[in-house]
Backbone and ligand atoms as CSV (ligand in chain L), in Angstrom:
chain,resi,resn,atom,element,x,y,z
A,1,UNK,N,N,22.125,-4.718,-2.188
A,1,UNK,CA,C,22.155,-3.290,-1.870
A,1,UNK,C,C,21.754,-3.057,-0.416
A,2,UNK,N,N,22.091,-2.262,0.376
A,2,UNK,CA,C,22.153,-1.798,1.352
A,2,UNK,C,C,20.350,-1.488,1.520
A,3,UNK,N,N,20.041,-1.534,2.995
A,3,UNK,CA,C,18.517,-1.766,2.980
A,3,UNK,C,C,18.372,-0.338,3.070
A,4,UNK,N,N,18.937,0.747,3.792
A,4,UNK,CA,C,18.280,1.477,3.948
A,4,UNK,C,C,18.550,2.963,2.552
A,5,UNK,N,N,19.489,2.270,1.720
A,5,UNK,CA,C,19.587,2.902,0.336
A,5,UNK,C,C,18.435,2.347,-0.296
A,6,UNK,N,N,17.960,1.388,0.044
A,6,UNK,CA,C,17.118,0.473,-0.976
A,6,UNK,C,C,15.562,1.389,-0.891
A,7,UNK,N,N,15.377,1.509,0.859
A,7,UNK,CA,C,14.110,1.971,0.723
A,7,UNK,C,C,14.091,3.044,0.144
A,8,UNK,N,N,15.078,3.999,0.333
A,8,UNK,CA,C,15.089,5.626,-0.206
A,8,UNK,C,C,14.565,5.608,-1.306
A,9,UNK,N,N,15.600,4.691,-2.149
A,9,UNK,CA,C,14.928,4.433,-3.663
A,9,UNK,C,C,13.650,4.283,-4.027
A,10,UNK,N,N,12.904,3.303,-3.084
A,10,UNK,CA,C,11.342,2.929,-3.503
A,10,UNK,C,C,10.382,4.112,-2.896
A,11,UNK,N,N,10.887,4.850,-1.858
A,11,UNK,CA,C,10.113,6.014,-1.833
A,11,UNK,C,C,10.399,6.928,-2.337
A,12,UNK,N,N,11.363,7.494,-3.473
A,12,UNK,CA,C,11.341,8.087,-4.044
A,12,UNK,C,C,10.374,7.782,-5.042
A,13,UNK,N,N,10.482,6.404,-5.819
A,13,UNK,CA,C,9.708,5.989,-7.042
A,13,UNK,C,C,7.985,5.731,-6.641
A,14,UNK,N,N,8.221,5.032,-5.458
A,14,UNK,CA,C,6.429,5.476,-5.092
A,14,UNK,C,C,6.004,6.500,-4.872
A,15,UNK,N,N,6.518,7.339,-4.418
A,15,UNK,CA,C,6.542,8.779,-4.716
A,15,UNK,C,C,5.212,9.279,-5.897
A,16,UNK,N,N,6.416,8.695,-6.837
A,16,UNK,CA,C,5.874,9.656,-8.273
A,16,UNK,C,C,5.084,8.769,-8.927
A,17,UNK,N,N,4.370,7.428,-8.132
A,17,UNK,CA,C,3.573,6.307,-8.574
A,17,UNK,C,C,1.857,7.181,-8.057
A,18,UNK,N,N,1.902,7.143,-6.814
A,18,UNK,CA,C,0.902,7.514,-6.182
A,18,UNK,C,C,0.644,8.405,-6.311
A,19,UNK,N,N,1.305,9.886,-6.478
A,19,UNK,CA,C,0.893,11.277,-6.190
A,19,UNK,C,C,-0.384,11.996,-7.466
A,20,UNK,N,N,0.146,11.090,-8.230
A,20,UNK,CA,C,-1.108,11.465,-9.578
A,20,UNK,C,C,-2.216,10.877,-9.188
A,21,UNK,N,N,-2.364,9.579,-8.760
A,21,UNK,CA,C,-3.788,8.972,-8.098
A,21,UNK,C,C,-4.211,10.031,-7.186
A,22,UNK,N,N,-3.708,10.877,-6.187
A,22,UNK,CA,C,-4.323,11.629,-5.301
A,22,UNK,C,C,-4.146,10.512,-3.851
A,23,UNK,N,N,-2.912,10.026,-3.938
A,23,UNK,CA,C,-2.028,9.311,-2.488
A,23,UNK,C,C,-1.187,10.304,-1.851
A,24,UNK,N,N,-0.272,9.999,-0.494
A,24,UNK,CA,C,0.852,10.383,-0.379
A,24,UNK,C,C,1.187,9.433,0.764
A,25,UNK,N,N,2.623,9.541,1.580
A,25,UNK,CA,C,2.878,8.414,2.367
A,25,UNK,C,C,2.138,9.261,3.594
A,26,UNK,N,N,1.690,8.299,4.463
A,26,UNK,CA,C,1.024,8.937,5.673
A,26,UNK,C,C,2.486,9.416,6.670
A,27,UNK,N,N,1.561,10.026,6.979
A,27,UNK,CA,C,2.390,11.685,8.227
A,27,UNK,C,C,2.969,10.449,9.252
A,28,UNK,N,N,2.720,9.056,9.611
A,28,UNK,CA,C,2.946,8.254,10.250
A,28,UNK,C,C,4.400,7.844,10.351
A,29,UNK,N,N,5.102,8.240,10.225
A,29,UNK,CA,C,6.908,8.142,9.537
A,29,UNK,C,C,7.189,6.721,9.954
A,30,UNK,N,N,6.658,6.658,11.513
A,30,UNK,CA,C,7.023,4.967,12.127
A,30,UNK,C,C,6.338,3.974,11.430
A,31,UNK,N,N,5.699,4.139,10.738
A,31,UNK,CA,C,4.463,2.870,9.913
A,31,UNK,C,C,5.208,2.958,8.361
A,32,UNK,N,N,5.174,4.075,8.174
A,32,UNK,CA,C,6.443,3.847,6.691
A,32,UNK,C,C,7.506,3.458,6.962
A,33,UNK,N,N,8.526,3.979,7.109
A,33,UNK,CA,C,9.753,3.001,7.980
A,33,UNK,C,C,9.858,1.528,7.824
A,34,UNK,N,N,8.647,1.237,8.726
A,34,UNK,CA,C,8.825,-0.133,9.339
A,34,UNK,C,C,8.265,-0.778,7.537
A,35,UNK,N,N,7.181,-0.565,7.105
A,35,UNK,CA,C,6.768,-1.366,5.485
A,35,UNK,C,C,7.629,-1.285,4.827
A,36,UNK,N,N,8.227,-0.120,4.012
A,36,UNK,CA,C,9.006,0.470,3.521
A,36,UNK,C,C,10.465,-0.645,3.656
A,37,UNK,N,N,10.572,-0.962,4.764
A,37,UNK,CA,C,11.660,-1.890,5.479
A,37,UNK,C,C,11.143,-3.530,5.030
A,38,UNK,N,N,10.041,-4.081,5.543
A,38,UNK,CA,C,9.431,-5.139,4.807
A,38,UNK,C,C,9.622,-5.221,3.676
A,39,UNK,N,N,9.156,-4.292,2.978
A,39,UNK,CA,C,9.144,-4.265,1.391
A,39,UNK,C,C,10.678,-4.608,0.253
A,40,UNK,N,N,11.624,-4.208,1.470
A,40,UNK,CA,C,12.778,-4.404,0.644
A,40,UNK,C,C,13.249,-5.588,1.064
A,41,UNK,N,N,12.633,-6.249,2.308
A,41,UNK,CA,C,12.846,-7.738,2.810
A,41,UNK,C,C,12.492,-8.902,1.650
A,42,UNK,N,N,11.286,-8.465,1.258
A,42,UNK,CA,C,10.025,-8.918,0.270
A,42,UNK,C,C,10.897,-8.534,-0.955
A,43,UNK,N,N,11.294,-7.848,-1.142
A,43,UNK,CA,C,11.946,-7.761,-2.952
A,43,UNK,C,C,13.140,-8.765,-2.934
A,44,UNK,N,N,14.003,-8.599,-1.507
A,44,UNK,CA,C,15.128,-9.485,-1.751
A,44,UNK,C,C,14.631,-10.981,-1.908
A,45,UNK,N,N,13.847,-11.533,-0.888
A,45,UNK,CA,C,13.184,-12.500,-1.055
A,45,UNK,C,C,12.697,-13.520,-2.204
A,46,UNK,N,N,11.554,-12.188,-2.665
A,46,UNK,CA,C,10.698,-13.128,-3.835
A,46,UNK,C,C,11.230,-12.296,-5.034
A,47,UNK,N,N,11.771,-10.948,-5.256
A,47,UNK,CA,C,12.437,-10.048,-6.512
A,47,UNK,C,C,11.315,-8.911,-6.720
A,48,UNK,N,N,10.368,-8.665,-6.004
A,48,UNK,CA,C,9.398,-7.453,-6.073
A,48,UNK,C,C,8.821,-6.969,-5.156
A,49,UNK,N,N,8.857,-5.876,-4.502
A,49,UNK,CA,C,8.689,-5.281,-3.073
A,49,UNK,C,C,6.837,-5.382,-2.647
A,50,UNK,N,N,6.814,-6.598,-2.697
A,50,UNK,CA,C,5.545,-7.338,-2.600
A,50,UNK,C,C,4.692,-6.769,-1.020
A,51,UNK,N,N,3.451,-6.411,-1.118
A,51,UNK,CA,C,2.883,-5.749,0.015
A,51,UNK,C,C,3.063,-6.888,1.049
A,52,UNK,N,N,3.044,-6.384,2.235
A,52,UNK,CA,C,3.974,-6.603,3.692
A,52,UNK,C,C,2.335,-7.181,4.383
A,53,UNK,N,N,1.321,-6.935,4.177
A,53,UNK,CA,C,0.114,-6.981,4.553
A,53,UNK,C,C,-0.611,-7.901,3.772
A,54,UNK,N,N,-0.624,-8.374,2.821
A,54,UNK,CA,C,-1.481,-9.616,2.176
A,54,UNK,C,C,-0.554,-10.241,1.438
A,55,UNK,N,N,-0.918,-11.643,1.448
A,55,UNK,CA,C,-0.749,-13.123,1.477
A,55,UNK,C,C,-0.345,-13.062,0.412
A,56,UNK,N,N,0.901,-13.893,-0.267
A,56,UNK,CA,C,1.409,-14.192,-1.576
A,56,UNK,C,C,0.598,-15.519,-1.845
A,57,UNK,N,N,-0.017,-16.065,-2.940
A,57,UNK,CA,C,-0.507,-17.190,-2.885
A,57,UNK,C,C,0.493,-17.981,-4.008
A,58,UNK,N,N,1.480,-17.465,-4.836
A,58,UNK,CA,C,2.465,-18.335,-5.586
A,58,UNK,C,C,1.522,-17.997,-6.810
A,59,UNK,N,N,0.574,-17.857,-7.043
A,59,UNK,CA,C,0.107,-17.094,-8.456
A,59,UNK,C,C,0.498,-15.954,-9.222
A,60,UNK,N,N,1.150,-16.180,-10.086
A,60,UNK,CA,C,1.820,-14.879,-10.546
A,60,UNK,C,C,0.502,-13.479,-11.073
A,61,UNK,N,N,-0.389,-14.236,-11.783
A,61,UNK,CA,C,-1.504,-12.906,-11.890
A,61,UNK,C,C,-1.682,-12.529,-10.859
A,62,UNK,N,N,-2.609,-13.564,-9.296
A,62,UNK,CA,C,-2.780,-12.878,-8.471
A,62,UNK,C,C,-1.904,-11.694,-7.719
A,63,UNK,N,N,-0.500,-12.539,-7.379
A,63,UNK,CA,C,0.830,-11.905,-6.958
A,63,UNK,C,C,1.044,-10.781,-7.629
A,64,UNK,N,N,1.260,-10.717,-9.030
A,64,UNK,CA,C,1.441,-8.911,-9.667
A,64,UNK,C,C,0.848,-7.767,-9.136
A,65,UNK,N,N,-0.872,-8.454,-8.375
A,65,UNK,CA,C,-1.450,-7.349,-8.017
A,65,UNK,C,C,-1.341,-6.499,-6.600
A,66,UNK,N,N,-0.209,-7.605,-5.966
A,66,UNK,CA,C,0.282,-7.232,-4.801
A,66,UNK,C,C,1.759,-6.662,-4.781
A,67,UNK,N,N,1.981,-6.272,-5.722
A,67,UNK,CA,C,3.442,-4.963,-6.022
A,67,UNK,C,C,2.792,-4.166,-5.317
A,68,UNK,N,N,3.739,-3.145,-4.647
A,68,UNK,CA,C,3.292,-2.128,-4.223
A,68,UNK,C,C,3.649,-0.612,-5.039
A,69,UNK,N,N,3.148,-0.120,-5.532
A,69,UNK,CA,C,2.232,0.206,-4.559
A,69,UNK,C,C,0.736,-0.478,-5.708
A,70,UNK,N,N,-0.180,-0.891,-4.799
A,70,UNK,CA,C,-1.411,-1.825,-5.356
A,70,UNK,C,C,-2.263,-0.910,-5.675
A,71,UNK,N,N,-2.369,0.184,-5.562
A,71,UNK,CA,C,-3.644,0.979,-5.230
A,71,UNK,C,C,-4.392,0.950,-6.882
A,72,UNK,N,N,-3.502,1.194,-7.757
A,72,UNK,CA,C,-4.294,1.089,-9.184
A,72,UNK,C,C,-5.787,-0.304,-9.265
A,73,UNK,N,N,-5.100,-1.235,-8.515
A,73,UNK,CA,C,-6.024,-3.045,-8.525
A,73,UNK,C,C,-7.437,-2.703,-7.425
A,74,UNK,N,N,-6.704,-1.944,-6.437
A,74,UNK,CA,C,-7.744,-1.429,-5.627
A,74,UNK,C,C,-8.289,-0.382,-5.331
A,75,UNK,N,N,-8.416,0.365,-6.621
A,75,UNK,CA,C,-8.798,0.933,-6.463
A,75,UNK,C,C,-10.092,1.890,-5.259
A,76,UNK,N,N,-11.379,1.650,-5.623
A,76,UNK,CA,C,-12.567,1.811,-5.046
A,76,UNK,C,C,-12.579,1.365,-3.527
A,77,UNK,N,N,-11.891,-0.072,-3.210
A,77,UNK,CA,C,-11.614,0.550,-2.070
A,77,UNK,C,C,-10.851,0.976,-1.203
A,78,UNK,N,N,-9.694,1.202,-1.692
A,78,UNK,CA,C,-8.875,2.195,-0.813
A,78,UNK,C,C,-9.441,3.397,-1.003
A,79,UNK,N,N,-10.225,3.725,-2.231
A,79,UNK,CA,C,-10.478,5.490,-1.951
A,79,UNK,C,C,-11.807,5.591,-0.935
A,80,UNK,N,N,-12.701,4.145,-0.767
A,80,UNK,CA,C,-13.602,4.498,0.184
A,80,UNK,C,C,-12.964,4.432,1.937
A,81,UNK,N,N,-11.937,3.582,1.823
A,81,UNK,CA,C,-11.013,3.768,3.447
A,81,UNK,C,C,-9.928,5.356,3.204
A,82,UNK,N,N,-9.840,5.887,2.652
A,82,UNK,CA,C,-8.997,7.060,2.128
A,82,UNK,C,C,-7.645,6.630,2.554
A,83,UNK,N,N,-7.082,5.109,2.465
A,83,UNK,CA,C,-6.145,4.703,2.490
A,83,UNK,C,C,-5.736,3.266,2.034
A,84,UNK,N,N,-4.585,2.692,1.623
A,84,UNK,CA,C,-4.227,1.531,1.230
A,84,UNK,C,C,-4.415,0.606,2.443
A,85,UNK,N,N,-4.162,-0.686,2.123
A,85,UNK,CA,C,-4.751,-1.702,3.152
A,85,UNK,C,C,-3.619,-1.607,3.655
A,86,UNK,N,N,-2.354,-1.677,4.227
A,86,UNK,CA,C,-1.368,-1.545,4.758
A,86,UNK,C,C,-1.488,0.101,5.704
A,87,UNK,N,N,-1.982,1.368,5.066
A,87,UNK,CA,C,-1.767,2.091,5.686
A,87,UNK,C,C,-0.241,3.388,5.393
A,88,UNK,N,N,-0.023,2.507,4.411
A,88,UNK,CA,C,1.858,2.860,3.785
A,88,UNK,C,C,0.890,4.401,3.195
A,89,UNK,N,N,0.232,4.348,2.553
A,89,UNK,CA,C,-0.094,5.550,1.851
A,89,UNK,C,C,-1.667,6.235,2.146
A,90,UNK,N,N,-1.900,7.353,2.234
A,90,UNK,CA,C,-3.499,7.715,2.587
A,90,UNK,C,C,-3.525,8.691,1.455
A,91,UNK,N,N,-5.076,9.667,1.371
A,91,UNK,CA,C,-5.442,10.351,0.409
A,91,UNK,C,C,-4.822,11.781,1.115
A,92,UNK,N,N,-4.242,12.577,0.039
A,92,UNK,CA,C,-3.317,13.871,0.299
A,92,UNK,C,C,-4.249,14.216,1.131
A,93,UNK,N,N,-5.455,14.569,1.212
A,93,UNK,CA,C,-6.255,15.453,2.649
A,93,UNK,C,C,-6.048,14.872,3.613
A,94,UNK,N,N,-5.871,13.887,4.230
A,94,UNK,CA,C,-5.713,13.191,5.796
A,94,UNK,C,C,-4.477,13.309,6.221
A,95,UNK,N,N,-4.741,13.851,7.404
A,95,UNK,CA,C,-3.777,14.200,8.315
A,95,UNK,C,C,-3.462,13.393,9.634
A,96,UNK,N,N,-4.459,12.894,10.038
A,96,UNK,CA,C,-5.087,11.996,11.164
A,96,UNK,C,C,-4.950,10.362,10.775
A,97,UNK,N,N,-3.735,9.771,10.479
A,97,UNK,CA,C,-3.976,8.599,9.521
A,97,UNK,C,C,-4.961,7.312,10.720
A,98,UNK,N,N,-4.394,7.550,12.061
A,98,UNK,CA,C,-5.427,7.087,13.127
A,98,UNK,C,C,-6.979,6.987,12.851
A,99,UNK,N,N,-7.246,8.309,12.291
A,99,UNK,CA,C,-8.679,8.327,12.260
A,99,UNK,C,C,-9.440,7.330,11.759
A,100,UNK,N,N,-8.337,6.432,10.391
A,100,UNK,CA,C,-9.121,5.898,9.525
A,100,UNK,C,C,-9.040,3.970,9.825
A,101,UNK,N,N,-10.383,3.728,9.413
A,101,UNK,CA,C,-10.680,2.323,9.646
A,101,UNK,C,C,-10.778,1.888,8.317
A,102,UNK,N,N,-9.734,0.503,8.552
A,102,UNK,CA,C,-9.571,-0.429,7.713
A,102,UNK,C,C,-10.859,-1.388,7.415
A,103,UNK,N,N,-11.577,-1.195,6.173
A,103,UNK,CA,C,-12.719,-1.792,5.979
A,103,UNK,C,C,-12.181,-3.342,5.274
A,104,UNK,N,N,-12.784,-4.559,5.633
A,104,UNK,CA,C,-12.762,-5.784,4.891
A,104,UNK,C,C,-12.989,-5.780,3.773
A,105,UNK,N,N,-12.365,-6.188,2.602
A,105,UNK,CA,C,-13.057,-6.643,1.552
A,105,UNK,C,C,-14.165,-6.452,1.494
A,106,UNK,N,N,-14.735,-7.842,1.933
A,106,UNK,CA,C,-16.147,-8.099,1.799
A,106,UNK,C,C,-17.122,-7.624,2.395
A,107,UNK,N,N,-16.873,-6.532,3.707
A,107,UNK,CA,C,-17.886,-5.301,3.679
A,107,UNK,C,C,-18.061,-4.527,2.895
A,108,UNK,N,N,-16.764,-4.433,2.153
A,108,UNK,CA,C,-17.005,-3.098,1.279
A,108,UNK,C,C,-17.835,-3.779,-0.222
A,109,UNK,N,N,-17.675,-5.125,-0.362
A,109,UNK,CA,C,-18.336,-5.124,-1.479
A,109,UNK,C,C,-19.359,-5.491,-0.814
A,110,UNK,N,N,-20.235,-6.035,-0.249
A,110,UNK,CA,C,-21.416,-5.665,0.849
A,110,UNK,C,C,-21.852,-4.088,0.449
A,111,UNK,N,N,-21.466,-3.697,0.923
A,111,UNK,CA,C,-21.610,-2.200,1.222
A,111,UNK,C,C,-21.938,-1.480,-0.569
A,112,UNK,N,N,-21.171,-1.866,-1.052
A,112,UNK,CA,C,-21.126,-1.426,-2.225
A,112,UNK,C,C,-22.427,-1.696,-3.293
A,113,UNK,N,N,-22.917,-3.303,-2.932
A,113,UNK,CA,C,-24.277,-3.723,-3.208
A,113,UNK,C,C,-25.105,-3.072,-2.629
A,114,UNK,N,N,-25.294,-3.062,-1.620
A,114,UNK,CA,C,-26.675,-1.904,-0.923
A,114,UNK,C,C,-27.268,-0.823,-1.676
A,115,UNK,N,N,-26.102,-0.078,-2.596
A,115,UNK,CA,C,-26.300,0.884,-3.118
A,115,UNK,C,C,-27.402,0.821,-3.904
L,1,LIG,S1,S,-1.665,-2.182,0.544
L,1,LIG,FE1,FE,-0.410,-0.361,0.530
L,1,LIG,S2,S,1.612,-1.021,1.220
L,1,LIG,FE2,FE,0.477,-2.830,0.618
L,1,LIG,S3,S,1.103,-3.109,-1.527
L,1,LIG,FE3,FE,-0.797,-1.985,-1.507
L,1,LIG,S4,S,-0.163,0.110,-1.635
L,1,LIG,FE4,FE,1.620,-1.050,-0.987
């Protein structure tokens, strides 16, 4: 299928994946685009529009959790960055997708222990 029919499709369907979590695609149009574009590289590839931003390791449990859109697996912390680790999607209030810093993993579970 044609790539740029392909993405339409997956942002339509991520669309209606994310918007109940309290996601949407960031105001960034050039940063969607360009994933959005990966992603259908990544489906032709491996057969699932696998995130463009972390590592396939050939594990299928691990790998499932990198469909996109991931945010259900990661939860807690994408809602403490008010965005996915890629950046493809932020929380409906942000407007400024610049503003926001991509926290590590393992600060955030750091961070999360402190508590
Ligand atoms: S980090 Fe974002 S773009 Fe990457 S798979 Fe997860 S939701 Fe999709």
């Amino acid at each position: 299928m044609d790539t740029k029919k392909r993405m339409e499709q997956l942002r339509t369907m991520f669309e209606r994946v994310v918007d109940p979590l309290g996601y949407k695609f960031s105001p960034d149009e050039e940063i969607v685009e360009f994933l959005l574009e990966q992603e259908v590289m990544l489906e032709k590839e491996n057969g699932s529009p696998y995130c463009p931003c972390q590592g396939l390791t050939g594990e299928r449990d691990h790998d499932m959790k990198l469909v996109c859109p991931c945010i259900p697996f990661h939860r807690e912390h994408y809602d403490a960055m008010k965005r996915c680790w890629c950046g493809l999607y932020v929380h409906k209030d942000v407007k400024d997708p610049d503003s926001l810093i991509q926290i590590p993993l393992k600060e955030f579970l750091e961070s999360r222990n402190k508590e």
